[in-house]
DOSETI-759303 format. One line per 10 residues: number of its first residue (from 0); their letters; for each residue x, y, z of C-alpha. Coordinates in steps of 0.25 Angstrom, whole numbers, always signed. Each point is the difference from the previous one (the first is absolute). Layout:
N
NUM) a) X:Y:Z; ...
***
This chain:
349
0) xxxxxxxxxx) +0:+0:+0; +12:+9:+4; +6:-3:-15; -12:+4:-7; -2:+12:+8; +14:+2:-4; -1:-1:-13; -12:+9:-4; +8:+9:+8; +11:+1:-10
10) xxxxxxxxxx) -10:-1:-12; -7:+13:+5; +13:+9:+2; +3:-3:-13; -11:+4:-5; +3:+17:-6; -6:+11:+7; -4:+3:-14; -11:-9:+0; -4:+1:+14
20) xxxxxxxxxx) -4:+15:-6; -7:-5:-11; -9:-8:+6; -4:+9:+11; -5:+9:-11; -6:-10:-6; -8:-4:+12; -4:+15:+3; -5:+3:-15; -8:-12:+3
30) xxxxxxxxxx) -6:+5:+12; -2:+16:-6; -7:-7:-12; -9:-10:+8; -3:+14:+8; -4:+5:-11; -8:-10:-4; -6:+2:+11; -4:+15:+0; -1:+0:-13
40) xxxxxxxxxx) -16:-3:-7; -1:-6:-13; -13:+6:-8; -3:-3:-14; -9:+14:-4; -11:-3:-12; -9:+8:-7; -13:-4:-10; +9:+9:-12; +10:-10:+2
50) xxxxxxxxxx) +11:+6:+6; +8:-9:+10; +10:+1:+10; +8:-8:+11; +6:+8:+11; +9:-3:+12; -4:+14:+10; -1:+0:+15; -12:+9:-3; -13:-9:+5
60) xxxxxxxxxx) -10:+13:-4; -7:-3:-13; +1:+15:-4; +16:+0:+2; +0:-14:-6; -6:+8:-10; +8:+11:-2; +13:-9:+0; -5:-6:-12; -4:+11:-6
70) xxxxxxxxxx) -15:-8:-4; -9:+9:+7; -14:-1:+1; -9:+11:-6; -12:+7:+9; -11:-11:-4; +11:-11:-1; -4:-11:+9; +14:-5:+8; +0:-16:+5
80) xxxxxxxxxx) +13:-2:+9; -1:-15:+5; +11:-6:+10; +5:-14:-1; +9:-7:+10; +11:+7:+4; +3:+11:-7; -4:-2:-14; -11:+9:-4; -7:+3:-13
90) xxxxxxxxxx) -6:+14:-3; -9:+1:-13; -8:+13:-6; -13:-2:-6; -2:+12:-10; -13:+8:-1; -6:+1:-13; -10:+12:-2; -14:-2:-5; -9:+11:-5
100) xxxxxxxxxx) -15:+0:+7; -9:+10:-8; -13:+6:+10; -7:+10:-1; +6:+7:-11; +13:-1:+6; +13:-9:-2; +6:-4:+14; +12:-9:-1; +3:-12:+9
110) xxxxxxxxxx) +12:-5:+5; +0:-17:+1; +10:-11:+2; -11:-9:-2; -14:+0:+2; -13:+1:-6; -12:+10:-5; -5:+1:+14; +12:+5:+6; +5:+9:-11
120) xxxxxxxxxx) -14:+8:+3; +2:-3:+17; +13:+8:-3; -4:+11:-9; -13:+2:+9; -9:-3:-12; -13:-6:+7; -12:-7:-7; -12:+3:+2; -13:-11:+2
130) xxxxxxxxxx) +0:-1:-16; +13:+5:-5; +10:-10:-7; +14:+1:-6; +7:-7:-11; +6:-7:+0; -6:-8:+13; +4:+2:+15; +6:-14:+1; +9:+2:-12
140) xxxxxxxxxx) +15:+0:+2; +7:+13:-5; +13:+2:-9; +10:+10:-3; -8:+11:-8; -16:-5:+1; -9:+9:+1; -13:-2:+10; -12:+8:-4; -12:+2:+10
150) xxxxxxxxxx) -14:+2:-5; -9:+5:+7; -14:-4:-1; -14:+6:+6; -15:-3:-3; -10:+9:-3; -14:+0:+2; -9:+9:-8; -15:-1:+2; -10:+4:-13
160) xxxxxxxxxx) -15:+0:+3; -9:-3:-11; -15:+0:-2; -8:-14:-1; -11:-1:-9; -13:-3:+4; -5:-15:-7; -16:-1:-4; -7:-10:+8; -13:-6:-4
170) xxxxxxxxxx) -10:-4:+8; -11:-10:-7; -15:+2:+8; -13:-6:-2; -6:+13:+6; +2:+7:-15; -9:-9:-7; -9:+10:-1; +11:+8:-7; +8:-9:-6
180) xxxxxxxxxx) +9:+9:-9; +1:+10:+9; +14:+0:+12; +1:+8:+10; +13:+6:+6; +1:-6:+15; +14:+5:+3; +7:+11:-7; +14:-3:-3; +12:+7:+7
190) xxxxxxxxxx) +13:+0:-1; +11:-6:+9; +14:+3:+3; +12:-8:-1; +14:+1:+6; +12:-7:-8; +13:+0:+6; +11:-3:-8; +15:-4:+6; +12:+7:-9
200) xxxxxxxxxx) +14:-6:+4; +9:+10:-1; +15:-3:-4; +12:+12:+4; -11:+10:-5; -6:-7:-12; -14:-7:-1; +4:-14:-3; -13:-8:+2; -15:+4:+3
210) xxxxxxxxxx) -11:-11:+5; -14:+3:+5; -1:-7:+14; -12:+4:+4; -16:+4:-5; -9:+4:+9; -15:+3:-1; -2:+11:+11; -13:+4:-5; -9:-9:-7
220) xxxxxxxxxx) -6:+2:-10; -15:-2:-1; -5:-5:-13; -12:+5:-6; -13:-10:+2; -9:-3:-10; -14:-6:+3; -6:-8:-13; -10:-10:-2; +2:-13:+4
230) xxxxxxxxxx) -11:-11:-2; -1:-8:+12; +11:+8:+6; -4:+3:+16; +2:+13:+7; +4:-5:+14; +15:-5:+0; -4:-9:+10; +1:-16:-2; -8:-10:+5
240) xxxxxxxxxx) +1:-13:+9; +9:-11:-3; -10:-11:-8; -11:+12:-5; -1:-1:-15; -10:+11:-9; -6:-6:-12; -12:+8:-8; +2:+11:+12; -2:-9:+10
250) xxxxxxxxxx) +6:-6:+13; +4:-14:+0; -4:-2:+15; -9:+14:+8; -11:-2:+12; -10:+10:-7; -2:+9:-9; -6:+13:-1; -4:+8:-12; -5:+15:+3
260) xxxxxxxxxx) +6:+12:-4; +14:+6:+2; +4:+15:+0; +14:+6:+2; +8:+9:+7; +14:+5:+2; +6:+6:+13; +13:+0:+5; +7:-12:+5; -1:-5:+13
270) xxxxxxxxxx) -9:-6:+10; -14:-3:-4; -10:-1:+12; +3:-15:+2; +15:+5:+4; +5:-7:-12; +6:+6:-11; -5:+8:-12; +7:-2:-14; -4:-6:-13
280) xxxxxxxxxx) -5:-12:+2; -9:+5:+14; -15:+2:-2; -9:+6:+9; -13:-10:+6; -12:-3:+9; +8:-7:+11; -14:-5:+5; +0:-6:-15; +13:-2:-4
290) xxxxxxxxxx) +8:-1:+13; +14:+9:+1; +13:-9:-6; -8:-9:-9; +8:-3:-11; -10:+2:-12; +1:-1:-17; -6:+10:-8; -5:+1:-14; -12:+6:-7
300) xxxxxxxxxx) -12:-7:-3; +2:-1:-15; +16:-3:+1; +6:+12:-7; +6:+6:+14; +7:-6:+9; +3:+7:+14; +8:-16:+4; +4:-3:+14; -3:+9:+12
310) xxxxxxxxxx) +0:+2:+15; -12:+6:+7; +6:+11:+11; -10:+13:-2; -14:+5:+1; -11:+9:-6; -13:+8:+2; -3:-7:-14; +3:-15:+3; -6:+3:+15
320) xxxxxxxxxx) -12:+6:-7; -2:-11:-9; +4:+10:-13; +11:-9:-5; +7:-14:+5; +14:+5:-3; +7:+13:+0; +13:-4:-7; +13:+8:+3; +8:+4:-12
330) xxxxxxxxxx) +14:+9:-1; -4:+12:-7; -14:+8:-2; +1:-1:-16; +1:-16:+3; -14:+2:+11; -5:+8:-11; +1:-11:-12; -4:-12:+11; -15:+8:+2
340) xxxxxxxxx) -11:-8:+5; +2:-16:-5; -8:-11:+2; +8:-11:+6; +1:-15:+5; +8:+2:+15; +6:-14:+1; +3:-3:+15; +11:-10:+2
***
């Protein structure tokens, strides 16, 4: 062991001082270089033009990463710094592009680095209203150099009255067969009013499309009415029981008939002494004969008039007197005047 120790002894002191020096500076570049490697970040710096750079810097601030490489970022550019392990780092640019949006007679300019028709206007400050539209479409991913228009879009509503015509209706009655070629003028005709609104969409100012949406009647009109001979045809609107037929001017099933004579009369409407009501189709009786809301059918003796079905609800001198056995109710005076004195067959049902 004491050789040995001997021996390495004399193999170290005849090594030169020369290359004792060497490799002490060897061994303290290594140690200033591994210290640097150390303090010193490694960044690769990017942009979306192309532009690339790998820098060694002790600067960890992306803006003095920046200015070391001299690939700055603009004042819409987005800047991306990511850090990986140790100190290895990437720093990347992403370049805005500018996209004209036309509003309101206006060009506003928006700066993107990406990003679609619904940002561009969030960034200008171009907002839609409940109608409005752009082109291209909100959803639609923007390029260098597109151009986003906004339209704006209103309805209007515009409301023209026009008059309605009055229609002719005829009324066929067996009360004219004394006069079967004369009419007679029950209602006068008059005029109605109508509303029509029509719906204009409107497009930045211009009309593009109209449509009617709505017609409304607001005053009806009242069409004139006619009164013409009708054979057979009945004066009371009035229908009879389910199962009753008339043939020849008869009822298929009555309890007694009367014949005597019928006068008319007109009055307002409303109640007849009864309580019930009075209209067409109502006649006045002797309720000691006739009693009050006996459904009755009507015709003259020799079949040319026909009153048809009606409701006993009123009273007279005349029928209490024994002068008449009906008193029939009829719309207008002109109509009680044409009716006059009948003789008639009163079916009671």
């Amino acid at each position: 062991m004491t050789k040995l120790i001997e021996h390495l002894r004399r193999r170290i002191a005849g090594i030169p001082a020369r290359a004792y020096a060497v490799a002490i500076s060897a061994a303290a570049l290594c140690c200033t270089l591994f210290s640097l490697y150390l303090a010193l970040n490694i960044v690769l710096v990017t942009d979306s033009d192309g532009n690339r750079q790998m820098l060694f810097t002790t600067a960890e601030d992306p803006q003095q990463i920046m200015e070391v490489s001299g690939i700055v970022a603009g004042e819409h550019d987005d800047v991306f710094y990511t850090e990986y392990n140790g100190n290895v780092a990437s720093l990347n640019i992403q370049r805005a592009f500018t996209v004209a949006v036309e509003a309101d007679g206006e060009t506003r300019t928006a700066y993107l680095t990406d990003g679609t028709v619904e940002q561009a206007l969030a960034q200008v400050g171009a907002a839609l209203g409940e109608h409005d539209y752009t082109e291209p479409s909100l959803n639609t991913s923007l390029t260098e150099g597109d151009t986003v228009t906004v339209h704006r879009v209103e309805y209007r509503d515009t409301v023209v009255q026009s008059e309605i015509e009055p229609g002719t209706v005829y009324q066929e009655t067996s009360l004219l067969y004394r006069r079967k070629n004369s009419s007679y003028v029950v209602q006068e005709g008059v005029p109605g009013l109508r509303e029509t609104t029509t719906r204009e969409r409107v497009v930045d100012g211009a009309v593009e499309s109209a449509e009617v949406i709505r017609v409304e009647d607001v005053v009806p009109a009242q069409d004139t009415i006619i009164m013409r001979y009708g054979a057979g045809a009945p004066v009371s609107p009035l229908e009879g029981p389910a199962g009753v037929t008339v043939e020849n001017g008869v009822p298929s099933s009555y309890r007694q008939v009367l014949t005597g004579r019928a006068t008319a009369y007109s009055a307002r409407r409303g109640r007849g002494s009864s309580g019930l009501g009075l209209y067409e189709g109502t006649v006045a009786v002797d309720p000691n004969v006739i009693p009050y809301g006996s459904l009755l059918y009507i015709t003259s003796t020799d079949g040319r008039f026909v009153y048809g079905y009606a409701i006993a609800t009123d009273t007279g001198s005349a029928m209490q007197q024994g002068h008449a056995l009906v008193d029939l109710f009829y719309d207008t005076f002109d109509e009680a005047y044409l009716s006059a004195v009948q003789s008639v067959n009163v079916y009671i049902l």
